[in-house]
N, C-alpha and C positions, 0 to 999 in steps of 0.2 A: 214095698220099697226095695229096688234092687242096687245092691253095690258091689263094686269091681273089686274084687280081691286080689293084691301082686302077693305072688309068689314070693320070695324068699328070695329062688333064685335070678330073677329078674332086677337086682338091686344094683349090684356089681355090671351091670351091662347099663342103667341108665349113667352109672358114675361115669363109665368108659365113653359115654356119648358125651356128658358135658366135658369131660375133661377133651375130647377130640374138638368140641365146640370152642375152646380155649387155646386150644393148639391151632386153629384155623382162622381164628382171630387174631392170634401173636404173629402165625404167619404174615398173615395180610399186612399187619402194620409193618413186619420185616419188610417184606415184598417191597412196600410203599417208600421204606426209609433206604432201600435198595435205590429202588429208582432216583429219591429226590439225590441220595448221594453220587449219584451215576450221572444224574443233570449236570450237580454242582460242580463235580470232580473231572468231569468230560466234556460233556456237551457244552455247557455254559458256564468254564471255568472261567474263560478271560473279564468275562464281563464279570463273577465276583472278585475274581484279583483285582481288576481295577474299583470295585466298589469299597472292599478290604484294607488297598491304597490308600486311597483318600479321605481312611477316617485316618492316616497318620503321615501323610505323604501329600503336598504341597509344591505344583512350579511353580517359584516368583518369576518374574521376570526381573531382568538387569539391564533399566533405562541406560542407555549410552547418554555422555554427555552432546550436547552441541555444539557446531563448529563454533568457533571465535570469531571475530569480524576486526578487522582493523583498517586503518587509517593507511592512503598512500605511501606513508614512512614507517610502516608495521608497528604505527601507537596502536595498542589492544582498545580496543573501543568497545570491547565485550566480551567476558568470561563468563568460567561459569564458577559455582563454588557447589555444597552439600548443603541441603535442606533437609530435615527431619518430619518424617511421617508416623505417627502411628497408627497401629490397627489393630484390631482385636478379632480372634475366634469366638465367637459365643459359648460353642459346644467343648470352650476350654477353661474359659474363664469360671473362678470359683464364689470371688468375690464382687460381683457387679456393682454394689453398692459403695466398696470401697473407691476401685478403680473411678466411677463415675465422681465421689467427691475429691480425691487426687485435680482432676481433668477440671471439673469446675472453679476450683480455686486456683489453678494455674491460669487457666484461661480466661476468668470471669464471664463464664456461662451458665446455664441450668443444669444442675446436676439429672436433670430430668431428658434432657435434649441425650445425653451422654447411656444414661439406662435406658432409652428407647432404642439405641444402638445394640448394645451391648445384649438384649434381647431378640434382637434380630432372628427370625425362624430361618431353618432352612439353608442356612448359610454358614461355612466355614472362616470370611474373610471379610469385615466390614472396617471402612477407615472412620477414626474418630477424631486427628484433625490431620491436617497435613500443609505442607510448603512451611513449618514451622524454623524459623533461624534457631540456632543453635542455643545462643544466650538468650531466647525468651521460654523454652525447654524444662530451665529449672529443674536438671537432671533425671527428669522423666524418663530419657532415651539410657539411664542407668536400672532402670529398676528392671528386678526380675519377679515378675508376677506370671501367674500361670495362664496363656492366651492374651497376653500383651503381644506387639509383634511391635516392634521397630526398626522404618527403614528410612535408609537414607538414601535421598535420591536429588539428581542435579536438578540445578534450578542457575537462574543469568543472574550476572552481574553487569551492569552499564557503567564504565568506572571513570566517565564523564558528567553522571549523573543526568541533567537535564540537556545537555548540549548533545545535537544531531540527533537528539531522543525522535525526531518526527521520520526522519531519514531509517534509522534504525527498526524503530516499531517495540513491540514486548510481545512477553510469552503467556499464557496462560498458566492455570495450575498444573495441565496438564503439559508444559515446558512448551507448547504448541504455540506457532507462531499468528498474530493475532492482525498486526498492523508493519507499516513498513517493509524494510529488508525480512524480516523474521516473518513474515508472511509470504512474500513472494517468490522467494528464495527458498521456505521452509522443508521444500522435500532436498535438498544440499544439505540442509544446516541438522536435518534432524538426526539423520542416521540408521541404524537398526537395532533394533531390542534382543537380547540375549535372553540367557533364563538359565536359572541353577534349579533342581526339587530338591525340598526341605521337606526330613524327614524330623517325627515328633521322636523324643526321648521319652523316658519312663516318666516322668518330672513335666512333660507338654513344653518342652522347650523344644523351639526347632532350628534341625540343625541341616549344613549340606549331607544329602546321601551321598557316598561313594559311590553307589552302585550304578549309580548314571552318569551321563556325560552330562559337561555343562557346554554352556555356546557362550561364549562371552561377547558383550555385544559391540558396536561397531558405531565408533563413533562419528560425529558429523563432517563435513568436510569445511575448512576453513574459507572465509571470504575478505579479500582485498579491496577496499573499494577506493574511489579514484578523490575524495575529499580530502582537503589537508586539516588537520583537527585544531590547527592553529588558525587558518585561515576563518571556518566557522567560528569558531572563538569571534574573530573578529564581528561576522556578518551579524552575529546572534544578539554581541555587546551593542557594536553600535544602532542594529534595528531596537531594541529595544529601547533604548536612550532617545530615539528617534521620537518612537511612539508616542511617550513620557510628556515630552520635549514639546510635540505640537499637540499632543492632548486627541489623539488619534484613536480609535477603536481598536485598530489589530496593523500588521502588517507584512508584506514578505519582502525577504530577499536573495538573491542567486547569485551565488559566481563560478564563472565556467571558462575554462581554457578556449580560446575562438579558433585555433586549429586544430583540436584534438576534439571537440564535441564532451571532453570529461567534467563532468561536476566536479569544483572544488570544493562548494558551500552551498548550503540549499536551506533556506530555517522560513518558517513564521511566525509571526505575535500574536497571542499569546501562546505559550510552550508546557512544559511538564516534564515530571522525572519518572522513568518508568521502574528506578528503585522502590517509588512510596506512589503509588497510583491512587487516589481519589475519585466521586464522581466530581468534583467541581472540575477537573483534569480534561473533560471530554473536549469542552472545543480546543482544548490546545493539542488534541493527540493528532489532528489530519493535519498532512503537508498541503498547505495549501498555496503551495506553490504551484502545483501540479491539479488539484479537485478544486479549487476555486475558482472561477471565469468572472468577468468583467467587463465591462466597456472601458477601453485603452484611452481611450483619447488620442491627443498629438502624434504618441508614441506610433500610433501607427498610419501614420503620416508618412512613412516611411517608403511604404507601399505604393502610393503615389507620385514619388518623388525616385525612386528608383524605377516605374514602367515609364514614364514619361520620356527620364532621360535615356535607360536600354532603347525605348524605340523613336528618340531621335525627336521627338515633340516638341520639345526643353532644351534648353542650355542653362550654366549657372548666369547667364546676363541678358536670360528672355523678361520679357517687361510682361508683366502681370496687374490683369486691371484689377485692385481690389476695393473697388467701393461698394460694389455690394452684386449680389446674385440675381439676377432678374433673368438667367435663361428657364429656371424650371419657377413654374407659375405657381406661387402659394407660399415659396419655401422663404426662411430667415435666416440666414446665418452672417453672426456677427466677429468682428474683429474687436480687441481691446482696446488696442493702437489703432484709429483709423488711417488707412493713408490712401491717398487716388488711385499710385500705383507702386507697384516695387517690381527688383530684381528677382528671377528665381532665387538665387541666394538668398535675397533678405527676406525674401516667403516663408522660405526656411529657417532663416535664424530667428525672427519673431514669429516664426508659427502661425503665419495668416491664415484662418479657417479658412475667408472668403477666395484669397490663392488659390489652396490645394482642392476647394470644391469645384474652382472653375479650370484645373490642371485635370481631376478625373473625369467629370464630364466632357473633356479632349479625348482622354485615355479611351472611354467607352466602357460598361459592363461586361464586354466578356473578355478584353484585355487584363481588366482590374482584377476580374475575377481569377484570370490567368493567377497572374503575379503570386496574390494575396493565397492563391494554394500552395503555388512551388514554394512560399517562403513557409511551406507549412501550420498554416490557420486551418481549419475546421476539419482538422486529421489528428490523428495518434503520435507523438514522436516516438513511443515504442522503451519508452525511457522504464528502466526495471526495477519499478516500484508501483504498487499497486494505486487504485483509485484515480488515475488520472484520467480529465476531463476533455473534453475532444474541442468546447467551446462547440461557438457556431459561427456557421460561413454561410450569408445566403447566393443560392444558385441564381444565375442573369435572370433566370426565368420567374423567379420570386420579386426580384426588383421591384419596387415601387418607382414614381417618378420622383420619389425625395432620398431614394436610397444611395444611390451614389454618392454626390455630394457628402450625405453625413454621415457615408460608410469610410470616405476619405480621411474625417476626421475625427475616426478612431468612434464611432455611434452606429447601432443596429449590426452592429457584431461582435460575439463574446471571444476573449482569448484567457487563457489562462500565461501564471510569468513565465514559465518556459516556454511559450512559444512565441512571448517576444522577445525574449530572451536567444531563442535558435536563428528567429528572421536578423536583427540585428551583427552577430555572431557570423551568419553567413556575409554580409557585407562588408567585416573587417578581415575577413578569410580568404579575400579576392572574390566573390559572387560565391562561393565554392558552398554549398547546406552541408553540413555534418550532424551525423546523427549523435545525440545525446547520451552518454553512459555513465553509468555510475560505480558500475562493478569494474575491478580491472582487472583481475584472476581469481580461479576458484583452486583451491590446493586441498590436497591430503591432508592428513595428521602429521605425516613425516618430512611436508614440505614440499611435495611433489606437482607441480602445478598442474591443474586438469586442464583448465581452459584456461586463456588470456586472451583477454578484449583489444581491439585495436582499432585505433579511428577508422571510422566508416562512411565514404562520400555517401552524401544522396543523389544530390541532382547540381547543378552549374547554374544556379537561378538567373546571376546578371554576369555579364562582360567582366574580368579583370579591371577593364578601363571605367566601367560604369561604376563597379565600387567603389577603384580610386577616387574618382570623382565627389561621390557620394561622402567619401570618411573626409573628405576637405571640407566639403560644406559644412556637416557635422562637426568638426574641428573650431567652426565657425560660431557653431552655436554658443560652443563655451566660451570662447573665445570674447564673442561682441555679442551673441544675443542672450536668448531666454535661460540658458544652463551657466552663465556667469558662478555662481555658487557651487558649481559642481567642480570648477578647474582645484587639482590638491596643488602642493609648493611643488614647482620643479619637475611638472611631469604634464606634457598632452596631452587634451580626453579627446575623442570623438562623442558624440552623445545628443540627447532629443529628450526634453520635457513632456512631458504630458498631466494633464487634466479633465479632467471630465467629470460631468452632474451626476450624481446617482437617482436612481429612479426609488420616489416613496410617497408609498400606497399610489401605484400606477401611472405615477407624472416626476419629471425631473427636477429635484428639489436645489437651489442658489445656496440652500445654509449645508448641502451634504455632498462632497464630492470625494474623487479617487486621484489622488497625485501620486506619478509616476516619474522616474527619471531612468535612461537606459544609457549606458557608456561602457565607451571599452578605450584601451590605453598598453602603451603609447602609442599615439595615433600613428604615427610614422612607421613601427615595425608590430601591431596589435597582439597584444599574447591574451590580456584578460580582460572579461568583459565583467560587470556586476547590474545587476537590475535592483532596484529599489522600488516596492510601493507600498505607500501607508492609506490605510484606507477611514476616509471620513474624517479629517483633522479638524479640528476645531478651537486649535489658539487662536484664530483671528487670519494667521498665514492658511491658505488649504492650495496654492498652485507650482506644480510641480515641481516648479524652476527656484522656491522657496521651502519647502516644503522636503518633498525625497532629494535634491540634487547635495543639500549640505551632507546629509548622511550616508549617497555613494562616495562623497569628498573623503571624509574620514574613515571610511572601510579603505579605500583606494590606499590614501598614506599610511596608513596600518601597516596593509599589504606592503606597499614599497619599502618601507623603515624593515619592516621584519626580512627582506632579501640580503640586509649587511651589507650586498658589492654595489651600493649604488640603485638610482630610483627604477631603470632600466634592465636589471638584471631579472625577467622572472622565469628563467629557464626552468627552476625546482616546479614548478605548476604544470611543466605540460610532459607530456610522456618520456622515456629514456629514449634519445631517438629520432624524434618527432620534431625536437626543434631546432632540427639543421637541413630539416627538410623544405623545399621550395612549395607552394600548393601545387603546382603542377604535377608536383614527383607521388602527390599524395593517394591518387589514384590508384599505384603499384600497391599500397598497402590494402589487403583486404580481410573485410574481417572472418574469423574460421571459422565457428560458431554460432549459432542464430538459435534465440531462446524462443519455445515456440508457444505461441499468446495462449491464454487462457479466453476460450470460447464460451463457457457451458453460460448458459439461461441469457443471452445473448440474442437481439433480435435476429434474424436471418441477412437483413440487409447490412450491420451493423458487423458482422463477424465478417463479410463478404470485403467489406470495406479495409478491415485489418490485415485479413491476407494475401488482399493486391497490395497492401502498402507495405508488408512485407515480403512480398517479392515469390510469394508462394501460391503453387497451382493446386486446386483444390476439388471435392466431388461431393455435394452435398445431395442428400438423398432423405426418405424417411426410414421406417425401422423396417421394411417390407422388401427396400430398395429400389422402390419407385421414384420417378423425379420427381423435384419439389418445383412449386409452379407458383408465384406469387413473392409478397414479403410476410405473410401475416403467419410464419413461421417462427419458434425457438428452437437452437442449439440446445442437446440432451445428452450427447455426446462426442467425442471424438477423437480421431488416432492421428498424428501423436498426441502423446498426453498435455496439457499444461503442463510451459515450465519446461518441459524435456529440452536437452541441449540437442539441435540438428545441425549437421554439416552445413557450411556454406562453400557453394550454393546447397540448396537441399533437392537432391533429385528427385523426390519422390513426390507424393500427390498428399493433402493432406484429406482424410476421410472426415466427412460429416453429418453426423446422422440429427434431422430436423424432426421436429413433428408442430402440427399447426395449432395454432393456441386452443380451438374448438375442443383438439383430442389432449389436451394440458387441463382441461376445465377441471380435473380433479384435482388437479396440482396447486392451481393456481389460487392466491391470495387475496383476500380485499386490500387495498390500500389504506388504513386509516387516516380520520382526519384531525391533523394536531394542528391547523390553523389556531393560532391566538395561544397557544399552549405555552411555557417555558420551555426552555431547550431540556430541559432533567425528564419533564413530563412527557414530553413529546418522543423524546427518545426510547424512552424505555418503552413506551408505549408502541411504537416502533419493531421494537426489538423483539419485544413480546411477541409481535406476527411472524418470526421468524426474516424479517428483514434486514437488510445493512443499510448503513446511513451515512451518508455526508453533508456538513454542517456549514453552510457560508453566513457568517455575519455575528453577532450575537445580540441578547435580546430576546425576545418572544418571537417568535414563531410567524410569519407573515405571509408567506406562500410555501410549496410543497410539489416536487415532480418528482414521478407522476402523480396526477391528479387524483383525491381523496376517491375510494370507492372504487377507483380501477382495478382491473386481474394482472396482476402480478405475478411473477415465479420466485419461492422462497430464495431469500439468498441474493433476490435483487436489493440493487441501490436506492435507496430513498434520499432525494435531496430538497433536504429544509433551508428556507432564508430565513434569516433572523434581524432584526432589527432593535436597538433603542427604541420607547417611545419620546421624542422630541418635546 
């Protein structure tokens, strides 16, 4: 056996090797902690400063408040106040269990909902509730606990509570504007966000750092709008009392300066307060003044009765035969009153169906159809507030052989109240259309006015003489015929009943109709018109001329009582200015400003339509910049933006980039189908798809456009009918 003998002095040389071996390992880890330090210190300092930051270092933001909105007399129709939010760091908080029972007995929640927050990974900032008022808080916003945070941040006030709530619109939690003014206005009203960084103390309290700057934020810009809050008052009281009164489902009503185009009052039945918002609240949140359509009846009557006499057909003392209709083969239309013949006059004051069907069969289809546009039916009035309905207008070329006639009388065409409300309007204006507004300046914070609205011709529909004309006849009606109930004490109406069947389950029902009454006053020098209709009345009374004509009675003498100088005086209704002007002179006023439409998910023919009707030149394209060729395209984007204020006129070209539903198929939605659903069900259900909705009627659920199962783009409108079951 052999073994290796070390020396002695070989002993001292292996020590020196492992100790070299230790020195070359300490190196190395040096070396190593060299570099990482050389990373951290150099190379990739900023990125741990800022990681080092933010375990103690926090930018909130600082919501700006909202503009205010008020009333043509600067009554505040909308503030804002402070809402309390709180919110927790996780990675700060010590007691979760505590904190979370605090939260549950204030709130009367689950202390479990509250630690599943409070647990939150990964995260610096979680809210635990927020939009809390002050006095339900119960001192919370006092306590100092370690990764509590509380903030306080604006939130509206509506300090008329439910009145002109449809007009106005609300906020969400996020102060975001949802419906109404506060949606379509909302890049004006909202403003721009600031921000302070909060830096932690020893303690996890946080506080402003000096070391940075802050931006404080910028608040929204205020708006004027052209309503008197007194006058709504009125429309709001008496539609309601209305509804009551004939036992009626819902109803609307409008009142508008006739030479200025300005809303003064604008409400529907049923309504809501957007202080305490509910879901039972949904169908009272749309203005369905503007997203509801109908078949008119009488009321548009008017149509007929203004192309005849402009092109000379008519006189008020033409003999009209109306016993009955036997030019078009098949058709029935009847009179209440029979008579053999009458005057044009008396066609008109008792509203002969059988008259005015065998007056538009003179006129012809594409005269009718003339008219029945310029007076603005199956177009946009451009009026600035969101969801409004264009109705329907059918083209000559759709006619049937029964259409005429029962399109004379107010059948087989939809119109929403303002636009009979604009047609009527225009003919107490001298023939002269005015466009609709509602806004009448937008101002600073410090009162500086951005923009101001100012009446806006459209177009010269009929003769000066042919409206004169026309407001005598109408003068006529309240006078001796079918609007007797509409005359108030000591004041002329001009004005036109209407009624009409409503269609249910797909035929025209005798127990369900739409009474209408339209006037404006004093007939001699016109300043205000008001539109009334209640829909489906069912006291026993349901025709127009009994029905809506008592209730423009009483809005009417409201208004006149409330002027103080007499029934005549209602100069405070129409602009500063404005009402010493002739219509002639009206033309020199133009407006400076043009708000310019929201296009996006819009069909291609349907945005094309909106920018010839406002007056602007446009270049639609796809995303590649090739032309677009067809209709079966959506709007995706476009320059100017929605809402942006353009000069008028506006020189420029408005940019549009389409793309055609095929290349949307990823985008696009199912339609669901809530036929026979309740309105609670059907909506959410709705909503769920990422859709919007508008609501005509109430009741269950009966029809649906678009059609269940079709491709939609998120965001589009979904419109549900609803009905009573009878």
């Amino acid at each position: 056996m052999n073994y290796k003998i070390y020396k002695s002095t070989d002993r001292p040389l292996i020590q020196r090797r492992k100790i070299n071996l230790i020195f070359l390992a300490l190196f190395c880890v040096f070396v190593v902690i060299l570099v990482k330090l050389v990373n951290v210190q150099l190379i990739d300092s900023e990125k741990y400063r800022l990681a080092a930051r933010k375990q103690y270092e926090n930018k909130v933001a600082i919501k700006p408040f909202r503009g205010m909105i008020f009333d043509r007399n600067m009554n505040v129709l909308v503030s804002n106040t402070y809402e309390l939010s709180f919110a927790a760091d996780p990675n700060m908080v010590n007691e979760p269990d505590k904190i979370a029972d605090t939260f549950a007995k204030t709130f009367g929640k689950s202390r479990e909902e509250y630690l599943q927050k409070l647990n939150t990974p990964n995260t610096s900032f979680v809210y635990l509730e927020r939009n809390v008022i002050a006095d339900s808080a119960k001192g919370l916003d006092t306590l100092e606990v370690p990764g509590l945070i509380t903030l306080k941040e604006p939130g509206r006030v509506y300090n008329y509570g439910s009145l002109a709530s449809q007009i106005l619109g609300f906020t969400n939690s996020e102060n975001k504007g949802q419906t109404g003014i506060e949606l379509s206005m909302d890049n004006v009203l909202t403003g721009k966000e600031g921000y302070v960084v909060m830096q932690r103390d020893g303690k996890g309290n946080a506080r402003p750092s000096l070391e940075f700057p802050r931006k404080d934020a910028e608040n929204g810009n205020n708006l004027v709008l052209t309503i008197d809050i007194n006058v709504q008052r009125f429309a709001e009281e008496e539609l309601a009392a209305g509804v009551k009164e004939f036992n009626a489902d819902g109803g609307k009503a409008l009142v508008m300066s006739v030479r200025t185009g300005e809303i003064l009052a604008m409400c529907s039945y049923p309504t809501y307060d957007p202080n305490s918002i509910s879901v039972k609240d949904t169908v009272g949140m749309k203005n369905a003044v503007i997203t509801d359509i109908y078949e008119p009846g009488s009321t548009f009557k008017i149509i007929s009765a203004a192309a005849s006499l402009e092109e000379n057909l008519e006189n008020r003392n033409s003999i009209i035969q109306t016993e009955s209709i036997s030019e078009v083969e098949g058709i029935e239309i009847k009179d209440v009153h029979s008579s053999k013949s009458m005057t044009f006059q008396q066609v008109l004051e008792q509203s002969s169906n059988v008259g005015f069907g065998k007056i538009a069969l003179r006129i012809g289809p594409e005269r009718f159809y003339k008219y029945a546009r310029d007076f603005g039916f199956g177009i946009y009035s451009g009026i600035e507030l969101p969801g409004e309905n264009k109705g329907l207008l059918k083209r000559p070329i759709d006619f049937s052989s029964f259409s005429l006639p029962y399109m004379s009388i107010g059948y087989e065409v939809l119109v929403n109240a303002l636009q009979i409300s604009c047609s009527y309007a225009a003919v107490a204006n001298g023939g002269m259309m005015m466009k609709p507004y509602i806004i009448a300046r937008e101002m600073t914070t410090s009162g500086e006015t951005v923009i101001e609205s100012k009446p806006n011709q459209l177009r010269q529909v009929i003769s000066q003489n042919t409206a004169k004309t026309l407001t005598e006849l109408l003068t006529g009606v309240v006078e001796r015929g079918t609007g007797a109930d509409a005359k108030p004490e000591n004041l002329t109406v001009a004005g036109k009943t209407g009624t009409s069947q409503r269609l249910v389950d797909g035929k025209y029902s005798s127990s369900s109709h739409n009474a209408s009454f339209v006037g404006y006053f004093p007939a001699e020098d016109p300043k205000i018109l008001i539109t009334v209709i209640l829909d489906n009345p069912k006291s026993g009374e349901f025709y127009g001329g009994k029905v809506a004509a008592p209730v423009f009675r009483r809005i009417a003498e409201r208004i006149a009582g409330f002027t103080g100088k007499g029934n005549e005086d209602f100069g405070r209704f129409v602009s500063v200015g404005m009402n010493t002007l002739p219509p002639a002179e009206l033309n020199e006023v133009k407006e400076e400003k043009l708000m310019m439409p929201n296009l996006l998910n819009l069909k291609i023919d349907n945005a094309k339509e909106i920018l010839r009707e406002s007056g602007l030149d446009f270049d639609i394209h796809d995303q590649t910049g090739g032309k677009v060729s067809g209709v079966n395209y959506i709007v995706v984007s476009q320059s100017p933006a929605p809402n942006e204020l353009l000069a008028r006129p506006f020189a420029g070209t408005v940019d549009i980039v389409a793309l055609s539903v095929s290349d949307n198929e990823g985008r696009l939605q199912s339609v669901p189908d809530v036929r026979g659903m309740s309105i609670r069900k059907g909506m959410n259900k709705i909503l769920a798809q990422g859709f919007g909705i508008d609501i005509e009627g109430s009741g269950k659920i009966v029809e649906q456009s678009p059609a269940a199962g079709s491709k939609q783009l998120p965001g589009s409108t979904i419109l549900i009918y609803c009905m009573e079951k009878e």
